[in-house]
N, C-alpha and C positions, 0 to 999 in steps of 0.2 A: 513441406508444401512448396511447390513453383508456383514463382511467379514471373511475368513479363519481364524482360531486360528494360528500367523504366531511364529515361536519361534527362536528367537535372532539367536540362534548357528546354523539356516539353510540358514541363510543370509549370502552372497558373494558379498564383494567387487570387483568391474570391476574397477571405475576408479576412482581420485581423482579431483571432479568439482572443488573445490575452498578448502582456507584456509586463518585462518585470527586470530586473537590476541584471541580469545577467541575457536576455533577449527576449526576441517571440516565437510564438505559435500561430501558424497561419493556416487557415484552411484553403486546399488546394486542389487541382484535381490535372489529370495528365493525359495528355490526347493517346496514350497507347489505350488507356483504360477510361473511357468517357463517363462509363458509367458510375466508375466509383471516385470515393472522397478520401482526401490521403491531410492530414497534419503534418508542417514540415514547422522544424523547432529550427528555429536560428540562433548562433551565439556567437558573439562578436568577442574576442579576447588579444590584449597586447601583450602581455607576458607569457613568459615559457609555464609557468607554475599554471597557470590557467587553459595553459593547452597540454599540460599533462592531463588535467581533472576532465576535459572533453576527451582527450584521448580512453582515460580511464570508463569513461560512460560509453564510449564507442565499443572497447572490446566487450563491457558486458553484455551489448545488445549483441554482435558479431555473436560472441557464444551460445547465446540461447538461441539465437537463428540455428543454429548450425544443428540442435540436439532436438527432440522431440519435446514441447513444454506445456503447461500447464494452459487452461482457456483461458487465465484471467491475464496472462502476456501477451500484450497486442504484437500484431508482426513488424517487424523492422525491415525495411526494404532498402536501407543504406545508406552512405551520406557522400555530401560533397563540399570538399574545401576553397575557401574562394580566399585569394590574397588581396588584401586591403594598400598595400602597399608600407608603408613606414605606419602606419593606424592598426597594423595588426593581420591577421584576418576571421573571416565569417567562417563557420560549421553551420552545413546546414543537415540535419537528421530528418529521414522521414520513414512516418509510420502511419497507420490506419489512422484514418478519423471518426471521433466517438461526438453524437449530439448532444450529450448530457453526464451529468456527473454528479456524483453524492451530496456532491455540495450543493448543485443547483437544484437536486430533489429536496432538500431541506430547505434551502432559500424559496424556495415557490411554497409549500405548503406553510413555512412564515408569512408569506405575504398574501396566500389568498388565505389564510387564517382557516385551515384546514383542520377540524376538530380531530378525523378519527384518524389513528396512525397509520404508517404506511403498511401495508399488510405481514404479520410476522412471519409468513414464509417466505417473501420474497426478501425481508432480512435478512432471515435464517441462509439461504442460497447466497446472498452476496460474503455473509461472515465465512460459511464452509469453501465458497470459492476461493476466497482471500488466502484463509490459514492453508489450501493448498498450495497455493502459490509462496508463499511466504517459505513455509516450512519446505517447499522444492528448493527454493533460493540460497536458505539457510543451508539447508546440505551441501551445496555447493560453496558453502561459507561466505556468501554476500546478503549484506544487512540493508534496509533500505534508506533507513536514519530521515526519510519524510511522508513517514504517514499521516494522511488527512484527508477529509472528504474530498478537497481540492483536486488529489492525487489519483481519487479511486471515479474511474469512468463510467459509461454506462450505453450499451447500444440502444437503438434507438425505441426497443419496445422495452425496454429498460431490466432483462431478462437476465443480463451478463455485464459481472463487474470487469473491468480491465484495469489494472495498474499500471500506472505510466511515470517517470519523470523520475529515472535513474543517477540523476545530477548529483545528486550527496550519497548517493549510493557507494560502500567501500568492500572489497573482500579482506575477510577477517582471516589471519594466520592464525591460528590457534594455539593452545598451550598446551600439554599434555593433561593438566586438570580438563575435569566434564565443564564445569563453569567458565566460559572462556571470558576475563576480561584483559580490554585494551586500551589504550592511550589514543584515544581517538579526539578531534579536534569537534568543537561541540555545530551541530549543523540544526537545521529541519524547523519547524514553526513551533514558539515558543506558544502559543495557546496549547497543541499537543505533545509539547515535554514534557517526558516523565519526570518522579521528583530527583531522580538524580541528577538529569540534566537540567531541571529548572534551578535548581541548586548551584549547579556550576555557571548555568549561563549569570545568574543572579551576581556572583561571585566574579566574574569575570574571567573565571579560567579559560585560557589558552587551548587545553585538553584536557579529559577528562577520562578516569579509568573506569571503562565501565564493559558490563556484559552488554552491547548495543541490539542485538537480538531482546534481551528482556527489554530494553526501553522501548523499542520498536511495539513490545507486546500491549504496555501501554498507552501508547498511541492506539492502536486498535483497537482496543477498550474503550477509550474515551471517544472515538471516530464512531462506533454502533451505538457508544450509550447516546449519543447526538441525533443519533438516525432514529434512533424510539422516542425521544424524550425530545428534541430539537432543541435540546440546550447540553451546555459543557456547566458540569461542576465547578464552583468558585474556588480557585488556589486560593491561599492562605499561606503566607512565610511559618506557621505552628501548622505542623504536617498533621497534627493528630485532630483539628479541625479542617484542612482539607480532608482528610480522611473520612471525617461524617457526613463535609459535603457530595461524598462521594457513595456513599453508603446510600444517605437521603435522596439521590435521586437516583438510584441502583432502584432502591422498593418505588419511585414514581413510575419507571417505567415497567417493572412488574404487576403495579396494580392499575398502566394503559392496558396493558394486554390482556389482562385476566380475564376481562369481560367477553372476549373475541375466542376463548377458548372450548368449543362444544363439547369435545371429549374429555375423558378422562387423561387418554395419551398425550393430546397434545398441549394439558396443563403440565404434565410431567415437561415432556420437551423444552414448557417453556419455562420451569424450573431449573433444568438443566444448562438450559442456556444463562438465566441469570446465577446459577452456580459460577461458570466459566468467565463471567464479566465483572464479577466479584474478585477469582483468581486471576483476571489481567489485570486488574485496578488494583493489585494490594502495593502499596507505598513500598514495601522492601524491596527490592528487585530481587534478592535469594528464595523467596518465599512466592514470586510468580513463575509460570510455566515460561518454553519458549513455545519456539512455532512447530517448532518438530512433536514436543510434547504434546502441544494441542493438537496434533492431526491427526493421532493414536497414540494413546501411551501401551498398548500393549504389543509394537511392533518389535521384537524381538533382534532383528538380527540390524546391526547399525552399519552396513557395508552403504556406503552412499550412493550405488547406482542402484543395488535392491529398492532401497528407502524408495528414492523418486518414480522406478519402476511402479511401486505400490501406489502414489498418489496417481500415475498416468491412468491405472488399473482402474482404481475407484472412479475414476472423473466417466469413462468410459460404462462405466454401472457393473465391472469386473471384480469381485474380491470387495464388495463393497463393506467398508469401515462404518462403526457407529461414527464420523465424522469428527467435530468439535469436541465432543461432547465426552467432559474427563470421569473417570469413576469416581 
């Protein structure tokens, strides 16, 4: 996709979305393009370590611009570095800007105490959009290590999920076993760690060896069972009572939706899907899928530009896959 040659100093800040230990996010818009709305992520860093990890978030936007990607990757339009002087300097990244996000869909129907859930198709579309994107990324071998409503966006008819905020994001070198794990340093928001990483983070570990694609999966899980249910299961240090916490409000949001189901099919589907949210939620990481898994397990040939080929296909209504949805 082209776009306008856009240049930093014709950008205008309007307002300030968020801020947080490492910078902001500002909403902003640029006199080449008046009419649209662009997010520019600031990060202010004095050490060399800390401008490698922005360097690292750089090239992975840099690469996905460059290739054909999935709809749930918003566009990167490029960044610009500003010298702080002896304080360091600012990265500033800029991308589309989205009005609303998973989190704020959940946080509003909390608060205007919104009995019937949010409609299970438009669920169902934001989950299949995700695990395409996820499972495209994964092929590529980058994990995103911070999934949560926070993370997952939404335009402004609330149609189309975007995932943003590649900051903890790492590419995984692999090992010749199918099961990849790695010594990775523990990242991402401890309400959505899986129990391996709520384990280490608990512990205090430094790093942690883990398949980070499986914990990522679980995040996911607990990210949709939020979206049906507008609550997260109670951890527990005795895994096998978080476990039933997890179970127990697996069948609450089975028995929201049951009522909303006219067909016959679309009670299956929505079996099908609480199948799948059971298999991200299960405590062992061995015994859960990844994201590749989840996007078809019957795609045969594992050549990695095939693989993403086939999610572009489907997104496009091409070779269309039963989606999520595992046998």
């Amino acid at each position: 996709m082209q776009f306008p040659e856009l240049r930093f100093e014709d950008f205008h800040n309007e307002k300030l979305i968020s801020s947080g230990t490492f910078g902001t996010v500002h909403k902003a818009q640029n006199k080449a393009t008046k009419d649209k709305l662009y997010a520019i992520k600031t990060m202010t860093f004095q050490s060399g370590k800390s401008q490698d990890e922005i360097q690292r978030e750089i090239e992975i936007w840099k690469n996905l611009e460059a290739i054909p990607k999935p709809k749930a990757i918003p566009n990167f339009y490029g960044f610009h570095k500003e010298s702080l002087g002896l304080t360091g300097i600012s990265c500033h990244m800029i991308f589309d800007y989205f009005p609303k996000s998973i989190q704020s869909l959940i946080e509003d129907r909390k608060n205007k105490k919104i009995e019937s859930p949010i409609p299970f198709e438009k669920l169902r579309s934001y989950a299949d959009s995700l695990i395409n994107t996820l499972a495209y990324l994964q092929s590529m071998k980058v994990c995103h290590r911070d999934l949560k409503p926070g993370n997952l966006m939404l335009d402004e008819d609330e149609k189309q999920i975007y995932l943003i905020d590649l900051g903890e994001s790492k590419k995984i070198i692999p090992s010749v076993e199918a099961q990849t794990k790695n010594d990775i340093t523990i990242a991402g928001s401890p309400k959505y760690f899986s129990p391996e990483l709520d384990q280490a983070f608990k512990n205090n570990d430094q790093k942690v060896k883990i398949n980070p694609f499986k914990s990522d999966v679980f995040s996911f899980g607990l990210t949709f069972l939020e979206l049906g249910t507008l609550k997260v299961p109670k951890k527990d240090l005795d895994f096998n009572i978080w476990e039933k916490n997890i179970q127990k409000l697996i069948k609450t949001f089975q028995k929201t939706y049951e009522p909303f189901m006219q067909e016959e099919s679309e009670m299956k589907t929505l079996l099908r899907f609480v199948k799948t949210l059971k298999k991200c939620l299960r405590m062992e990481p061995d015994e859960r899928p990844d994201f590749v898994s989840l996007f078809c397990k019957k795609i045969k040939n594992t050549d990695s530009d095939i693989f993403r080929q086939h999610i572009l296909f489907e997104e496009k209504g091409i070779n269309v896959s039963s989606g999520i949805f595992l046998n």
